[in-house]
Wavefront OBJ file of the C-alpha trace (Angstrom):
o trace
v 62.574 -35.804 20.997
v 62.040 -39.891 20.263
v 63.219 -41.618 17.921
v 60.083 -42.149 15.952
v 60.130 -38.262 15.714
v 63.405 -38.189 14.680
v 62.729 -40.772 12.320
v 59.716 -38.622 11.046
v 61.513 -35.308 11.007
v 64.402 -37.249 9.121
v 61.310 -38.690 6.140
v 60.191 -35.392 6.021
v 63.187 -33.647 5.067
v 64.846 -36.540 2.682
v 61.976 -37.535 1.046
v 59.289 -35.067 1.631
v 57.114 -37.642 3.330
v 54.806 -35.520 5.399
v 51.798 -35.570 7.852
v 52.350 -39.835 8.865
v 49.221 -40.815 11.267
v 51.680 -43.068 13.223
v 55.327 -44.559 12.447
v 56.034 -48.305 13.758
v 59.431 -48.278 13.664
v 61.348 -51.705 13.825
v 58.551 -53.587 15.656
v 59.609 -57.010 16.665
v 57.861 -59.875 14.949
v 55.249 -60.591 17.203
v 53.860 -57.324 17.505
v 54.170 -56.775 13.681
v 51.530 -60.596 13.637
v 49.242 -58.460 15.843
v 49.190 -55.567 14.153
v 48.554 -56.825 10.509
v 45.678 -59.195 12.482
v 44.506 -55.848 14.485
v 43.793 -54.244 10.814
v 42.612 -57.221 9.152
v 45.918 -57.603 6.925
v 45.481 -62.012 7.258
v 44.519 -64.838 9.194
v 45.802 -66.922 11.947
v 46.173 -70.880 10.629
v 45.879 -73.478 12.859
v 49.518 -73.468 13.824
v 49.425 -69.921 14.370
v 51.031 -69.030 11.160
v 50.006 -65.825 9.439
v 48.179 -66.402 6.158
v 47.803 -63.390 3.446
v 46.169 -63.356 0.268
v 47.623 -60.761 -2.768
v 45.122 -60.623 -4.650
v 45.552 -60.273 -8.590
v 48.502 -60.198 -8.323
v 50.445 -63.407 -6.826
v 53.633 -63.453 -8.724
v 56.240 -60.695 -9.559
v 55.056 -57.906 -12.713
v 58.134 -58.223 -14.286
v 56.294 -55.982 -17.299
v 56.142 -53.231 -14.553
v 59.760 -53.551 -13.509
v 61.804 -49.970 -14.758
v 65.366 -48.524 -13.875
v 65.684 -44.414 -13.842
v 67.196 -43.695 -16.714
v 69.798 -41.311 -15.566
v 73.891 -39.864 -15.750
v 74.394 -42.309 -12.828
v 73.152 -45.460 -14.471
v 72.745 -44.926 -18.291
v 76.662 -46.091 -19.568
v 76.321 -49.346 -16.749
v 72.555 -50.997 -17.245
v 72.183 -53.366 -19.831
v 69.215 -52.089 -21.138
v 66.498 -53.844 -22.764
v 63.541 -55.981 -22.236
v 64.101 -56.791 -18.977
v 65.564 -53.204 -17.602
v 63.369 -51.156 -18.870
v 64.062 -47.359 -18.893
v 62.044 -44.713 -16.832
v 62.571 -40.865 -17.311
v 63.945 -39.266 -13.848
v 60.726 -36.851 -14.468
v 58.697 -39.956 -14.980
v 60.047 -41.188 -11.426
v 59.870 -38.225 -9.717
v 56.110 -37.958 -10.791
v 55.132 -41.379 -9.486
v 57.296 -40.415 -6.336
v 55.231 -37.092 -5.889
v 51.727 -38.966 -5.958
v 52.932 -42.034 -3.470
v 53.932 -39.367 -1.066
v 50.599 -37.799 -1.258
v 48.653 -41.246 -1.101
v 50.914 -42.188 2.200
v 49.782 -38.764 4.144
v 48.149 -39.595 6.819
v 48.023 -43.092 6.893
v 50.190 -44.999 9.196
v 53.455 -46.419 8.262
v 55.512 -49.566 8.932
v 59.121 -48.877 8.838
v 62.018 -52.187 9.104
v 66.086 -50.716 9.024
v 67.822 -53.978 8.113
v 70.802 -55.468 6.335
v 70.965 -56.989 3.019
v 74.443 -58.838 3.145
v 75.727 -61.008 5.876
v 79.856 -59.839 4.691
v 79.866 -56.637 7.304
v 82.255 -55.357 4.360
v 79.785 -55.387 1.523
v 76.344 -54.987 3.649
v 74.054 -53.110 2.337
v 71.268 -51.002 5.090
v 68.244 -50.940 3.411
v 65.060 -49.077 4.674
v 61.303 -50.537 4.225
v 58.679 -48.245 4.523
v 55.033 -49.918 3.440
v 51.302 -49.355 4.138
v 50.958 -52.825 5.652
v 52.539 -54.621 8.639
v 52.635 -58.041 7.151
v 54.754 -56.685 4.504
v 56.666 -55.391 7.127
v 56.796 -58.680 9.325
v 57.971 -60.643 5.684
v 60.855 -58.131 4.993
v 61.930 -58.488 9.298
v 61.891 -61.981 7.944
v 64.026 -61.504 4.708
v 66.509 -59.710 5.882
v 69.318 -59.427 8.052
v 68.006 -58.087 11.233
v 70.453 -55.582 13.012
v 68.740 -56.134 16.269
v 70.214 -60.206 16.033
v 73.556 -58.524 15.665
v 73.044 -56.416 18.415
v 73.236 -53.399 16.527
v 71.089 -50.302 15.474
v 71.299 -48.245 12.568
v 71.251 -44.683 12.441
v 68.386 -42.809 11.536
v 70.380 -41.211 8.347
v 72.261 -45.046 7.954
v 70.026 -46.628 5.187
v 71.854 -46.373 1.377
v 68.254 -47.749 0.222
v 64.798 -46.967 0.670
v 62.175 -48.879 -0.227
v 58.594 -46.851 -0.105
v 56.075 -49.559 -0.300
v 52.407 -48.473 -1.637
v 50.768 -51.601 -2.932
v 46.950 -49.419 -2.714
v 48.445 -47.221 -5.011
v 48.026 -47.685 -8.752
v 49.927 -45.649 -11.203
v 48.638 -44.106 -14.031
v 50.388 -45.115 -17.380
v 49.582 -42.214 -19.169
v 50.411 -40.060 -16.517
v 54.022 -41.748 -14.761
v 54.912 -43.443 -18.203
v 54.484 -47.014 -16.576
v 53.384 -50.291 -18.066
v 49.804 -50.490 -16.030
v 48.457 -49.644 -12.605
v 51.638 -51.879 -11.189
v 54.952 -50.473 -10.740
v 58.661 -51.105 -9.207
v 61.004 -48.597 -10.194
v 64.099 -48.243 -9.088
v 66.680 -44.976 -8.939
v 70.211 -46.439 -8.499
v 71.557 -43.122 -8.170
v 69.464 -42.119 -5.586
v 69.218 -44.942 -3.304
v 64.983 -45.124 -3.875
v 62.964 -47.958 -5.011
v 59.284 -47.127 -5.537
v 56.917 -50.205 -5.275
v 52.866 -50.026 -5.840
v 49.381 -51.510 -7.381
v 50.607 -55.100 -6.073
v 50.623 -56.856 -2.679
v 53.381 -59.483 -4.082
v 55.844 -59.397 -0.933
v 58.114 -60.769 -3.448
v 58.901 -57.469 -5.250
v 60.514 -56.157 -2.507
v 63.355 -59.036 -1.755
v 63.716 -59.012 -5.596
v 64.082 -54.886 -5.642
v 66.671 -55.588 -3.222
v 68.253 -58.173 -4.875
v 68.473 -56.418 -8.349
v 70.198 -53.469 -6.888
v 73.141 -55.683 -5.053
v 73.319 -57.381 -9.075
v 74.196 -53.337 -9.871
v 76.356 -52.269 -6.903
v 78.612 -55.712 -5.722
v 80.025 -56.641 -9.554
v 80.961 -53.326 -9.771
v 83.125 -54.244 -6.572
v 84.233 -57.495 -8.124
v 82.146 -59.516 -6.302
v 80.167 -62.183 -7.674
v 76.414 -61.856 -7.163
v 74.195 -65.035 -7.702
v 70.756 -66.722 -7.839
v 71.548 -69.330 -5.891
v 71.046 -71.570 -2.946
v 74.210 -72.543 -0.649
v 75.274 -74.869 1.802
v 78.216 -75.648 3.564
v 79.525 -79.784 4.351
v 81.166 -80.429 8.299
v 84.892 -79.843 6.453
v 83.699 -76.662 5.245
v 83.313 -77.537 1.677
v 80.964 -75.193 0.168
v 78.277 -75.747 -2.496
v 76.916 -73.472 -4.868
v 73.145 -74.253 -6.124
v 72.204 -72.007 -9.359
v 68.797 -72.852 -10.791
v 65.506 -70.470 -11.495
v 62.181 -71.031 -9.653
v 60.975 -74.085 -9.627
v 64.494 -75.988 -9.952
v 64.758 -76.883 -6.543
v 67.477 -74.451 -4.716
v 65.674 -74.251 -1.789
v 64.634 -78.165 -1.441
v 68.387 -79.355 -2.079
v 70.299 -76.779 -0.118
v 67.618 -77.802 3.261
v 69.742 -80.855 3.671
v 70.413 -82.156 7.309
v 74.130 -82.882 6.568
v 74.977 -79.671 5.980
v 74.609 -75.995 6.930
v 72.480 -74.024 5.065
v 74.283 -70.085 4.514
v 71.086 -69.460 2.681
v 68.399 -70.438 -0.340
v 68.479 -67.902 -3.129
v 70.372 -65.287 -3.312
v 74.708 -64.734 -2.215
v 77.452 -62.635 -2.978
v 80.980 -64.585 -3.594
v 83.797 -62.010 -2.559
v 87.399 -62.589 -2.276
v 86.679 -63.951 1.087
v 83.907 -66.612 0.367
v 80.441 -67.061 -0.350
v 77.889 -64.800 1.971
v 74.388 -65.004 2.541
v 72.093 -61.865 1.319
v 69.351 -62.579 3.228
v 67.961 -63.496 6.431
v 65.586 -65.297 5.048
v 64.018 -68.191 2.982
v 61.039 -67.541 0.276
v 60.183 -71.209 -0.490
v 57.424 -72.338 -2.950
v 55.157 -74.368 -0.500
v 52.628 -76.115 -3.356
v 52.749 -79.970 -2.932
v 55.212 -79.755 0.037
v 55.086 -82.959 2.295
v 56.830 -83.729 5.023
v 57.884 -86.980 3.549
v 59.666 -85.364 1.056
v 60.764 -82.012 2.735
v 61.075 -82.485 6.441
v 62.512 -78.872 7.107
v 60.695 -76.569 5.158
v 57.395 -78.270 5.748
v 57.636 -77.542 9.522
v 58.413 -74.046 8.140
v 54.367 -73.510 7.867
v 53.907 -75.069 11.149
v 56.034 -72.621 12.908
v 55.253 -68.889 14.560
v 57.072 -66.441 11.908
v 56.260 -67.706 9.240
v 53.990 -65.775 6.392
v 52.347 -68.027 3.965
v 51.520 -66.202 1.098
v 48.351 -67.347 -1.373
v 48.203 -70.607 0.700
v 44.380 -72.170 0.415
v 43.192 -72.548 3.737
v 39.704 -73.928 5.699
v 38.098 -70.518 7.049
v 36.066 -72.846 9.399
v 38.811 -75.140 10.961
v 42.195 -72.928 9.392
v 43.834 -76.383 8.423
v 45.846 -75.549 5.180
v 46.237 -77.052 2.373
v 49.150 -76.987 0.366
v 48.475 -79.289 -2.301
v 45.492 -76.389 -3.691
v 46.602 -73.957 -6.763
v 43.140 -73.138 -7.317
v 44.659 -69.742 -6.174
v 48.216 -69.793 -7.491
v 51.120 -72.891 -7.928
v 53.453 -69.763 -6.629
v 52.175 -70.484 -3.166
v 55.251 -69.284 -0.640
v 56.280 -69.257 2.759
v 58.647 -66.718 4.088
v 60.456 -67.524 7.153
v 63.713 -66.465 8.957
v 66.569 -69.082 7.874
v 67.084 -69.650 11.733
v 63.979 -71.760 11.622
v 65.989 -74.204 9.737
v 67.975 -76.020 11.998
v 71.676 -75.920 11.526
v 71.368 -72.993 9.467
v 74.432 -70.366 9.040
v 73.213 -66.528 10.395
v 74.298 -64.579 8.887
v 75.039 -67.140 6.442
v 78.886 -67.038 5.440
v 81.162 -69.433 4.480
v 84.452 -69.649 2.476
v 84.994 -70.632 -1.288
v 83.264 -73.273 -2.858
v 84.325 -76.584 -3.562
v 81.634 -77.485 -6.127
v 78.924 -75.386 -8.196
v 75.371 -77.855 -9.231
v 73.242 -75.765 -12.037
v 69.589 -76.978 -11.260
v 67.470 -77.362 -14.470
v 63.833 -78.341 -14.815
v 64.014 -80.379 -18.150
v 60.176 -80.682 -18.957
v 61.083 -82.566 -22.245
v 62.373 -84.789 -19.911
v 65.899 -85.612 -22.260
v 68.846 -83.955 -20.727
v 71.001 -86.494 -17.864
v 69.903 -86.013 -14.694
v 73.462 -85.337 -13.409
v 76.655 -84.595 -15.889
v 79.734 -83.265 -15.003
v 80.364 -80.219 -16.832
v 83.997 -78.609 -17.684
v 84.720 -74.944 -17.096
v 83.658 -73.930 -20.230
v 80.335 -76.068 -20.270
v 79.776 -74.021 -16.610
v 80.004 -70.910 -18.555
v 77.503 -71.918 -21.298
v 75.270 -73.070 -19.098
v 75.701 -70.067 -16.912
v 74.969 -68.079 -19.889
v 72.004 -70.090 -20.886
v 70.451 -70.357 -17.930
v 67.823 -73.005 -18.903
v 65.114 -74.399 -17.334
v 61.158 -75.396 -19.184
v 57.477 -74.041 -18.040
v 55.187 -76.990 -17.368
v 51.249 -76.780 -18.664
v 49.087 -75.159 -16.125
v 51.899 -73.145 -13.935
v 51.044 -69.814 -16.647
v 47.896 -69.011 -18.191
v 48.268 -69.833 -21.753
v 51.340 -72.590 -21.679
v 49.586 -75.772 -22.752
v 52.818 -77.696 -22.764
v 56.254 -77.769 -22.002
v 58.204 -74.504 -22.826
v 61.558 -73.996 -22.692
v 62.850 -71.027 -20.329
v 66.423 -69.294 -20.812
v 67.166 -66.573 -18.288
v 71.131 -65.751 -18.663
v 72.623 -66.472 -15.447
v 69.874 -68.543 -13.631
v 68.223 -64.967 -13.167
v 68.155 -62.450 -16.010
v 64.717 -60.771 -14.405
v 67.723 -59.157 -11.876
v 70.597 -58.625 -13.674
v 71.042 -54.829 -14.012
v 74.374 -55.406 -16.007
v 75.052 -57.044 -19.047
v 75.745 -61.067 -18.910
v 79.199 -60.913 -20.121
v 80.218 -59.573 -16.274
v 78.547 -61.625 -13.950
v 80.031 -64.800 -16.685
v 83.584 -63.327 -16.651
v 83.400 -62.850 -13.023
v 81.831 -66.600 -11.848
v 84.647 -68.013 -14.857
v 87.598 -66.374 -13.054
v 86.400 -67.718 -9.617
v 85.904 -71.118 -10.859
v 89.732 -71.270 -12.250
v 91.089 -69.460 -9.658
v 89.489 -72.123 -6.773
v 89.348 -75.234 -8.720
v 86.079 -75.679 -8.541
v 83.932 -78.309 -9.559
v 80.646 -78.094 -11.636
v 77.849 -80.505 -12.169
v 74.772 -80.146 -14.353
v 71.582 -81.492 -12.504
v 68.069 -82.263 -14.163
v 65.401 -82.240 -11.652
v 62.387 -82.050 -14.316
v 61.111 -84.854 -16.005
v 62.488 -88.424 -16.911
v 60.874 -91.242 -18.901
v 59.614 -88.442 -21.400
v 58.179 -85.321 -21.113
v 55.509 -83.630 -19.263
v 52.301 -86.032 -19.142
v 54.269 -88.539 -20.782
v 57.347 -89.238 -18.236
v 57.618 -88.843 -14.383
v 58.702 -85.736 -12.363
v 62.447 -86.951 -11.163
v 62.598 -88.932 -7.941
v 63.790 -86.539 -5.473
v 65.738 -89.819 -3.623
v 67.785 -90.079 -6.391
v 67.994 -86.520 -6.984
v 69.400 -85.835 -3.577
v 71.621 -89.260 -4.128
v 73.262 -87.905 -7.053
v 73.696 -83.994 -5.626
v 75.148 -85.857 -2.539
v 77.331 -88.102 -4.320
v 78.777 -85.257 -6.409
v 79.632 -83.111 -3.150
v 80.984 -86.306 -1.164
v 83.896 -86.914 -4.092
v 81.928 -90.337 -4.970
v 81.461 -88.948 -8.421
v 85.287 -87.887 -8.838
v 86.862 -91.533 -10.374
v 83.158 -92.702 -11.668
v 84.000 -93.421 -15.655
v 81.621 -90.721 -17.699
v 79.902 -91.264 -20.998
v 79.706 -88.419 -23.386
v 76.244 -87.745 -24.649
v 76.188 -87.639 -28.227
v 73.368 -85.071 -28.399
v 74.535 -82.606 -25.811
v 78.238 -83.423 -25.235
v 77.665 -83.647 -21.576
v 79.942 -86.410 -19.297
v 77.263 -88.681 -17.908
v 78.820 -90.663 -15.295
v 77.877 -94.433 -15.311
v 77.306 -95.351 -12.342
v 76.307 -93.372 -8.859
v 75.698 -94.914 -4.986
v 72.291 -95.427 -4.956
v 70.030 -94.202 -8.158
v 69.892 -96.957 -10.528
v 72.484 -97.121 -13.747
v 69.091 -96.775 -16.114
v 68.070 -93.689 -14.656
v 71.656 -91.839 -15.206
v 70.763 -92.228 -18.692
v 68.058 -90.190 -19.976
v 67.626 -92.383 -23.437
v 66.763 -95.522 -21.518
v 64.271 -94.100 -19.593
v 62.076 -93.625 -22.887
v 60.032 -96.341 -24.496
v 60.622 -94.914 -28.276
v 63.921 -94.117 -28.516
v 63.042 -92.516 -32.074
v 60.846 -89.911 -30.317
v 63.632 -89.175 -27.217
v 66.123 -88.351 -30.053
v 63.917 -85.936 -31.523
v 62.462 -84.312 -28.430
v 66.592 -83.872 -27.430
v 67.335 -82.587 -30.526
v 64.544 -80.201 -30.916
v 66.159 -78.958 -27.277
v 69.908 -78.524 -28.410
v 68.804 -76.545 -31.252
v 66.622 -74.336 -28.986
v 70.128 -74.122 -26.879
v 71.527 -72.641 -30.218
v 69.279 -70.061 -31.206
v 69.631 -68.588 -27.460
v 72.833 -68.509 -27.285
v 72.949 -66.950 -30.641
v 72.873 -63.583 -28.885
v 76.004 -64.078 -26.337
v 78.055 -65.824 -28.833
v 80.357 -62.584 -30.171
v 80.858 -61.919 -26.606
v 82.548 -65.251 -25.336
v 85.314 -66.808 -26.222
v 85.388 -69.524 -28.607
v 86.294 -72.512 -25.947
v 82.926 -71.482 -24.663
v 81.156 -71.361 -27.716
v 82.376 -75.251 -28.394
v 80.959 -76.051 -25.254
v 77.152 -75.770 -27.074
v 75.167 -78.982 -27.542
v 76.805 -81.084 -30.439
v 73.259 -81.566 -32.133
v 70.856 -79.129 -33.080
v 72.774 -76.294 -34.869
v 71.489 -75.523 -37.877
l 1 2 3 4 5 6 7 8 9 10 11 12 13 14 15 16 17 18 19 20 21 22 23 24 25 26 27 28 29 30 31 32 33 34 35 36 37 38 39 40 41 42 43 44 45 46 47 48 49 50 51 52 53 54 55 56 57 58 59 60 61 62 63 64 65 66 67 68 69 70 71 72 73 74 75 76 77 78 79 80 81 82 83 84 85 86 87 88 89 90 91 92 93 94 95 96 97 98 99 100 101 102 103 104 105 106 107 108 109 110 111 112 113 114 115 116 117 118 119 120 121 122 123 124 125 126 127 128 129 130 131 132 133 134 135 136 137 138 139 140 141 142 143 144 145 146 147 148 149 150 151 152 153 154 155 156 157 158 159 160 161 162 163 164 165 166 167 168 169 170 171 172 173 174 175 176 177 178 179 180 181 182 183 184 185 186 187 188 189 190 191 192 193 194 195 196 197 198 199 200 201 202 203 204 205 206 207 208 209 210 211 212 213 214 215 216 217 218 219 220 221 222 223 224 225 226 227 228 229 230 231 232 233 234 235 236 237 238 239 240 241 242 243 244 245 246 247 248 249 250 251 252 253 254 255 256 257 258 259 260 261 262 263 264 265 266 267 268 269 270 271 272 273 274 275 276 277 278 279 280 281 282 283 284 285 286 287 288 289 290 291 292 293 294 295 296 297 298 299 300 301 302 303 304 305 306 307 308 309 310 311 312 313 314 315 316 317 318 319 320 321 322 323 324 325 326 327 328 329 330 331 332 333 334 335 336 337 338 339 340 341 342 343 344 345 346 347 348 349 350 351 352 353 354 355 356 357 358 359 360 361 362 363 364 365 366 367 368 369 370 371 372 373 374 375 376 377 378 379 380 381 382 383 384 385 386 387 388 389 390 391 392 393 394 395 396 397 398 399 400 401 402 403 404 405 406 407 408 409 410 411 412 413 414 415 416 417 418 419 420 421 422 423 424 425 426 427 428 429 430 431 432 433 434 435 436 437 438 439 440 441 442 443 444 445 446 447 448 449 450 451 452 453 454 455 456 457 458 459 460 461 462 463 464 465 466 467 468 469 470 471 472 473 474 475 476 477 478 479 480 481 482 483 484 485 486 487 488 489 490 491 492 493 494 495 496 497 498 499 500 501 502 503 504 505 506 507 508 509 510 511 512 513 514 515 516 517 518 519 520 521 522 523 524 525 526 527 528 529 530 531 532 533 534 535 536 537
């Protein structure tokens, strides 16, 4: 018998998936690019890049996102706006219907690793109607095959089942619309349909290893790393748009990976294989690495406007989407850790977009100001990125990534507060949004400086510099740094009316309050003090 039998006779009898026109089972990369041409999936770009368009839907349906309600899970999910419940007859109704859509169709299966610790790994299993979605989660995750090593047919804990044709029924599976992602904890199944987002099934991934690895006592973050030539590790927490991926790509040091790591007793590891960078306005002026990213065979470029006539892209066009993304293995950049692993870091940067353009661009924040801002998880929406926002809206999503955070905030902050004490680590607060005043007022922050000041912090140049306390947000701004100039570390000179920067900064603090309004019973009171020192009502 082959394997692909085996592998059918083994979906048949776990799942019930029944009557498959053909498996592909663990295709390499390049046959994966000429299978999804073969059925028309994308095109080719002019560097031989595949290019694929997902329709209405080109960022993640976090509406559509539900957890099975179950014994398993009910007592451990913070439940809520973002985790959603789903009936286990709900889930078993929408599971019944995508096995019947996937009969006789043919199927694109990837066995790979999420987790580069061998000790906390985690086998997943894709299965999805189309083989670009395959070749992006070959690029995503850990592929056994680099490792030399094959999983067994019955080795998977997860299973993906990826139907983006399909569209769910609300009245019918209890869902939000014709989108879905629904995952069973309990049973090791994520169900996935009625969008052709790649993204939803890293992030599916990603929100199950926020359930499983606390519960293990490891740390699980939305965050970039990278790793200096003395091993000093940096941690990079921010949300999309921050700049994880742009600041960890740094020639100096290794990249372990751009978004997503556990942080065990052993170090920091990598959960990916992968990078998923936002590619609108990339240059390679300003981002050497990743831009040759869309130049290179591997690569997927998701939503990326392109010439049909002479395939030249062009990444400075949102007339489809500013989420524009290319997924690529990490080993295009060069240096990079894979699997990515490291030991404990030295120093932890939380990367904020400040639209208002008011808070420093770099402070140096004390244990408990880490936890706040942990907890807080700030960043601001810029006018024209979302239908609707006209101007600058603030953001909080508790712990840099509340969209997939099955548990409740108070155990990923106790966790990432014990690590910091127990390694002495350092923690800096870094603005990379606006300076000068806000959105169509100021100017985006120069990403020179940026990367001056991130550098500077992670070199030690920033560990005798004499810090000013702001008086707004009781953040240590230091007063000088090797090569930004002094005016810039201070966000009140950067503003013609100084009147209108002290509101605007104000207005922030208090919208700091009335988040954190919600954690504040469940911290301690050090961390509590740590708020802004203006703004409370």
């Amino acid at each position: 018998m082959s394997t692909t039998a085996t592998l059918a006779q083994h979906l048949a009898s776990t799942l019930g998936l029944k009557n498959t026109n053909n498996l592909y089972w663990n295709q390499s990369s390049p046959v994966l690019y000429e299978q999804a041409l073969n059925r028309s999936e994308g095109k080719i770009s002019e560097a031989g890049v595949f290019v694929a368009y997902t329709g209405t839907f080109t960022g993640r349906a976090p509406n559509d996102k539900f957890i099975v309600d179950d014994a398993g899970s009910h007592d451990k999910v913070w439940w809520g706006k973002v985790n959603k419940a789903l009936t286990e007859a709900q889930f078993d109704q929408v599971l019944a219907d995508a096995l019947q859509f996937l009969e006789g169709r043919e199927l694109f299966v990837q066995d790979l690793l999420a987790g580069a610790s061998e000790a906390d790994e985690l086998p997943v299993r894709i299965i999805s109607q189309y083989a670009w979605h395959a070749l992006f989660a070959r690029n995503m995750f850990i592929r056994p095959d680099d490792l030399n090593r094959t999983l067994g047919v019955d080795e998977p804990k997860f299973t993906v089942i990826h139907v983006p044709d399909m569209q769910a029924d609300p009245e019918k599976h209890g869902t939000h619309s014709g989108a879905f992602v629904l995952l069973n904890l309990t049973r090791g199944l994520i169900l996935i349909g009625g969008t052709h987002y790649a993204g939803e099934i890293k992030k599916s991934i990603f929100s199950v290893l926020n359930y499983l690895l606390p519960q293990r006592g490891i740390m699980s973050m939305h965050a970039s790393a990278n790793v200096g030539k003395d091993g000093d590790v940096a941690i990079l927490f921010g949300l999309s748009g921050t700049g994880k991926t742009t600041l960890s790509a740094d020639p100096n040091r290794a990249l372990i990976g751009d978004d997503e790591h556990g942080w065990s007793d052993h170090g920091v590891f990598n959960l990916e294989g992968g990078c998923y960078a936002k590619v609108i306005n990339l240059s390679a002026e300003q981002e050497p690495m990743i831009y040759k990213t869309t130049q290179t065979f591997g690569t997927v470029l998701e939503n990326v406007v392109m010439d049909q006539a002479t395939r030249k892209l062009n990444l400075d066009d949102n007339s489809i989407t500013e989420n524009t993304r290319a997924s690529y293995p990490i080993t295009q950049i060069p240096g990079a850790l894979y699997p990515g692993k490291a030991g404990h870091p030295k120093h932890i940067i939380m990367l904020t977009c400040d639209a208002f353009g008011v808070l420093p661009p770099i402070s140096k924040l004390t244990t408990e100001q880490a936890m706040y801002h942990f907890i807080s998880g700030y960043t601001a929406k810029v006018a024209g990125t979302e239908k609707g926002v006209t101007e600058p809206t603030a953001t909080f999503s508790t712990c840099f990534g509340a969209p997939f955070m099955a548990l409740h905030p108070s155990v990923y902050a106790d966790l990432l507060g014990a690590k910091i004490n127990e390694h002495g680590v350092s923690c800096w607060l870094v603005n990379t949004g606006w300076t000068g005043g806000g959105y169509g007022v100021g100017k985006r922050m120069n990403i020179h400086h940026t990367r001056s000041m991130v550098n500077a912090a992670l070199n030690g140049d920033l560990d005798q510099v004499d810090t000013r306390r702001d008086a707004i947000f009781g953040l240590n701004i230091p007063v000088s740094c090797p090569d930004v100039p002094s005016d810039v570390l201070e966000p009140s000179s950067t503003w013609a009316d100084k009147a209108a920067y002290t509101t605007k900064a104000t207005y922030l603090a208090s919208l700091f309050h009335k988040n954190f309004a919600q954690y504040s019973a469940g911290v301690s009171a050090a961390i509590c003090a740590a708020a802004p020192l203006q703004g409370k009502e």
